[in-house]
C-alpha positions as CSV (number, residue, x, y, z in Angstrom):
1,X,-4.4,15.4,11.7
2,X,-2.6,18.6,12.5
3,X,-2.3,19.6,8.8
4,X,-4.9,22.2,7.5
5,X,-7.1,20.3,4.8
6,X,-6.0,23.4,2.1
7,X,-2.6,21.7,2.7
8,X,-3.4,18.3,1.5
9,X,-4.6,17.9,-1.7
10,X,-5.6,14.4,-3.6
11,X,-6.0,12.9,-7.5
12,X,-7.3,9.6,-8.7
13,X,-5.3,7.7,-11.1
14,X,-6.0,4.2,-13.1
15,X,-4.5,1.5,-12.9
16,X,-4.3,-2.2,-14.2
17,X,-6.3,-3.0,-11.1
18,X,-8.9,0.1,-11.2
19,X,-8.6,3.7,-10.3
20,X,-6.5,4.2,-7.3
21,X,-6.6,7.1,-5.3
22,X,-3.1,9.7,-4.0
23,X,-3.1,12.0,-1.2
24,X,-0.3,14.5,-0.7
25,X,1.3,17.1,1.6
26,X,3.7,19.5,0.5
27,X,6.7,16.9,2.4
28,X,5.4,13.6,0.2
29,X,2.9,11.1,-0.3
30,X,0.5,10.9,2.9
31,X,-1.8,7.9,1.5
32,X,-2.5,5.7,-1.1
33,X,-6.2,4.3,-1.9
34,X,-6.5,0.8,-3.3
35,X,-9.9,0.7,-5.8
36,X,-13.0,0.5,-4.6
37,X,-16.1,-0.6,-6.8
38,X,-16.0,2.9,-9.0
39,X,-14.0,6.6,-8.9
40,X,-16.8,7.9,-7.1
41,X,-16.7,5.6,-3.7
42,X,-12.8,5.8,-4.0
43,X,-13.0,9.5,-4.2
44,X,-15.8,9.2,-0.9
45,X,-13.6,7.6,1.3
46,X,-10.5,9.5,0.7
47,X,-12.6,12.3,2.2
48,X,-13.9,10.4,4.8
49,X,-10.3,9.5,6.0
50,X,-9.0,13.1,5.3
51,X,-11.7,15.6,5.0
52,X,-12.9,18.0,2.0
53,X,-9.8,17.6,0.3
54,X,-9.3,19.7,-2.8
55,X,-8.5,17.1,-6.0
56,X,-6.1,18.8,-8.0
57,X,-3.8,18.1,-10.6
58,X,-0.3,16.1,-9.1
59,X,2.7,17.9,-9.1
60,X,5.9,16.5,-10.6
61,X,6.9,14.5,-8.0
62,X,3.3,12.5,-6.9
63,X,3.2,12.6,-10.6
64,X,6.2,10.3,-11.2
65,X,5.2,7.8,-7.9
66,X,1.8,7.8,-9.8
67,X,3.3,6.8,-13.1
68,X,5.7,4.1,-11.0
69,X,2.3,2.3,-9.0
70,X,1.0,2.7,-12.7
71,X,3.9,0.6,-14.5
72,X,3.8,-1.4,-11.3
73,X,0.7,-2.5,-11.8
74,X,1.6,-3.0,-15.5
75,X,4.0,-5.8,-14.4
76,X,7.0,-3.9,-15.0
77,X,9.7,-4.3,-11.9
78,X,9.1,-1.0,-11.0
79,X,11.1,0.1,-7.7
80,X,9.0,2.9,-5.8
81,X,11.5,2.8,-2.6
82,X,12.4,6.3,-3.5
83,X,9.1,7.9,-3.6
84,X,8.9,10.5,-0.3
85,X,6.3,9.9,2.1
86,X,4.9,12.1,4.8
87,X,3.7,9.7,7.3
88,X,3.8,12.1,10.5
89,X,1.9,10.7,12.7
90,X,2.4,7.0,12.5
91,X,3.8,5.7,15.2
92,X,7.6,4.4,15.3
93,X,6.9,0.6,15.5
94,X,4.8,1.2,11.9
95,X,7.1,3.1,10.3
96,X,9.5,0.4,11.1
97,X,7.7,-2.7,9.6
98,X,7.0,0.2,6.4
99,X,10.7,0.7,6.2
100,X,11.5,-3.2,5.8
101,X,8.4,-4.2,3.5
102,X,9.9,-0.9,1.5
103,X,12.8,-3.5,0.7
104,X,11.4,-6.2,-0.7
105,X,11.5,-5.9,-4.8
106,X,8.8,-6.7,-7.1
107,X,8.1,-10.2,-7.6
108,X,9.4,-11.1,-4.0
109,X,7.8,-11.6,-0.8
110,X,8.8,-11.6,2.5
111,X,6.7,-13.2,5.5
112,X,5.3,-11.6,8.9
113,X,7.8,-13.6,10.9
114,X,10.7,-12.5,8.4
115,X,9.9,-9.2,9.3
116,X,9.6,-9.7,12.6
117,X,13.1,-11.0,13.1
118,X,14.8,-8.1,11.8
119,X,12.8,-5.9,14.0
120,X,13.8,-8.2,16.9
121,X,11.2,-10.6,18.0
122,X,9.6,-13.4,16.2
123,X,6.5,-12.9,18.8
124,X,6.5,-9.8,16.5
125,X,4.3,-11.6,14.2
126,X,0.4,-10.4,14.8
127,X,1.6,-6.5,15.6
128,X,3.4,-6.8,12.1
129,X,0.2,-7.8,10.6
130,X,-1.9,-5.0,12.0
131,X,1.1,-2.3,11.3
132,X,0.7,-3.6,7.7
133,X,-3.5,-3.8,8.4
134,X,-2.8,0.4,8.7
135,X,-0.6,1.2,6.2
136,X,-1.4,4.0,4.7
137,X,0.0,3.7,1.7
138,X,-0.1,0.2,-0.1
139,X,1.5,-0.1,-3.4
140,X,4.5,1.9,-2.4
141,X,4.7,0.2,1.1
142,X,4.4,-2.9,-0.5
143,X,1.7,-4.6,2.6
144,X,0.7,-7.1,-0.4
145,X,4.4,-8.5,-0.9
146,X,4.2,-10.0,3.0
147,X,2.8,-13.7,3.6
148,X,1.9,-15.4,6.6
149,X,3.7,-18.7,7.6
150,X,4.9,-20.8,4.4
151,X,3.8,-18.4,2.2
152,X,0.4,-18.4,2.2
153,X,-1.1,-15.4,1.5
154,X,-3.0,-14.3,5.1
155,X,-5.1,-11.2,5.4
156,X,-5.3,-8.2,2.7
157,X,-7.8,-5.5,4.3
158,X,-8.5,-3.8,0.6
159,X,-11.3,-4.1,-0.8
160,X,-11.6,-7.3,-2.8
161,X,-9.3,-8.9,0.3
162,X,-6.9,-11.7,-0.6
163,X,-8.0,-11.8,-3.8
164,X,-6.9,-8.3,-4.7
165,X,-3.3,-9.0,-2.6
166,X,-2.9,-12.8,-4.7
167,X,-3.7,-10.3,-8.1
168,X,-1.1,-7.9,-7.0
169,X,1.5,-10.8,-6.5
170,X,0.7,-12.6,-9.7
171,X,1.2,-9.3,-11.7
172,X,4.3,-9.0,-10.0
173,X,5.2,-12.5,-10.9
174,X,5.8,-13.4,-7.1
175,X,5.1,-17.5,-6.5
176,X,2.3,-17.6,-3.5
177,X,1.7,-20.8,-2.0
178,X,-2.5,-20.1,-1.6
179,X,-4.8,-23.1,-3.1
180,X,-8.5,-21.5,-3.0
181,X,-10.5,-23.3,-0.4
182,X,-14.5,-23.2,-1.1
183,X,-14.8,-20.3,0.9
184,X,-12.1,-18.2,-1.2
């Protein structure tokens, strides 16, 4: 992290699924934190990922991406593909598979092998996964709106897993082909 921590500030926000956590640079967005059990473990591992972080008050524009995960999260069809991002750093391949998922709309989905065709290779598939596994910033790089083969849900590395990716989807209104097993 080449960025000085005084640089980086962060807020917590709630939303329809619990409080969320924001992380910004001066350049954009630089992470989003799914819920964790309570505000004060969500809060924790922000600054475990980022350092002593100052949590300050969002300027204008983190304040309108929070109010579009917010309404998001609401169920309204809220498109969040123009919210700026600082995602220095992450490597080209990721920023790739984030620049496709950024184009699938609420209430659609689009599998890893989809994905993996526009970038080129269907063999793709697993490294799309684990791009997705390390995006830091769900929510507004939609990781939850992409399925494994016919459309089952596959992995969600959130906390709550799966579960917490098929609630996303279902507020969204996207159709998931996932029938809970015993284990689910």
């Amino acid at each position: 992290m080449s960025e000085d921590v005084r640089d980086i500030k962060f807020a917590l926000f709630d939303t329809a699924i619990g409080a969320c956590g924001i992380v910004w640079t001066a350049r954009g967005i630089k992470a989003v934190q799914l819920p964790l059990s309570d505000e004060d473990k969500t809060r924790t591992r922000i600054r475990q990922r980022y350092g002593r972080l100052a949590e300050a008050i969002p300027p204008a524009g983190v304040q309108t991406a929070i109010d579009g995960m917010i309404a998001l999260l609401e169920g309204k069809p809220k498109d969040l593909s123009d919210v700026v991002l600082d995602l220095d750093g992450v490597c080209e391949f990721d920023l790739g598979v984030y620049d496709i998922a950024r184009t699938i709309p609420p209430g659609r989905t689009m599998t890893y092998g989809d994905i993996a065709r526009r970038l080129g290779g269907v063999e793709l598939s697993r490294d799309i996964g684990q791009a997705l596994g390390r995006n830091p910033c769900p929510i507004v790089v939609p990781c939850h709106r992409v399925l494994a083969a016919g459309d089952k849900p596959g992995g969600f590395s959130a906390n709550g897993g799966v579960a917490t990716k098929l609630k996303m989807l279902a507020i969204e209104g996207a159709a998931v082909n996932h029938t809970p097993s015993l284990f689910d």
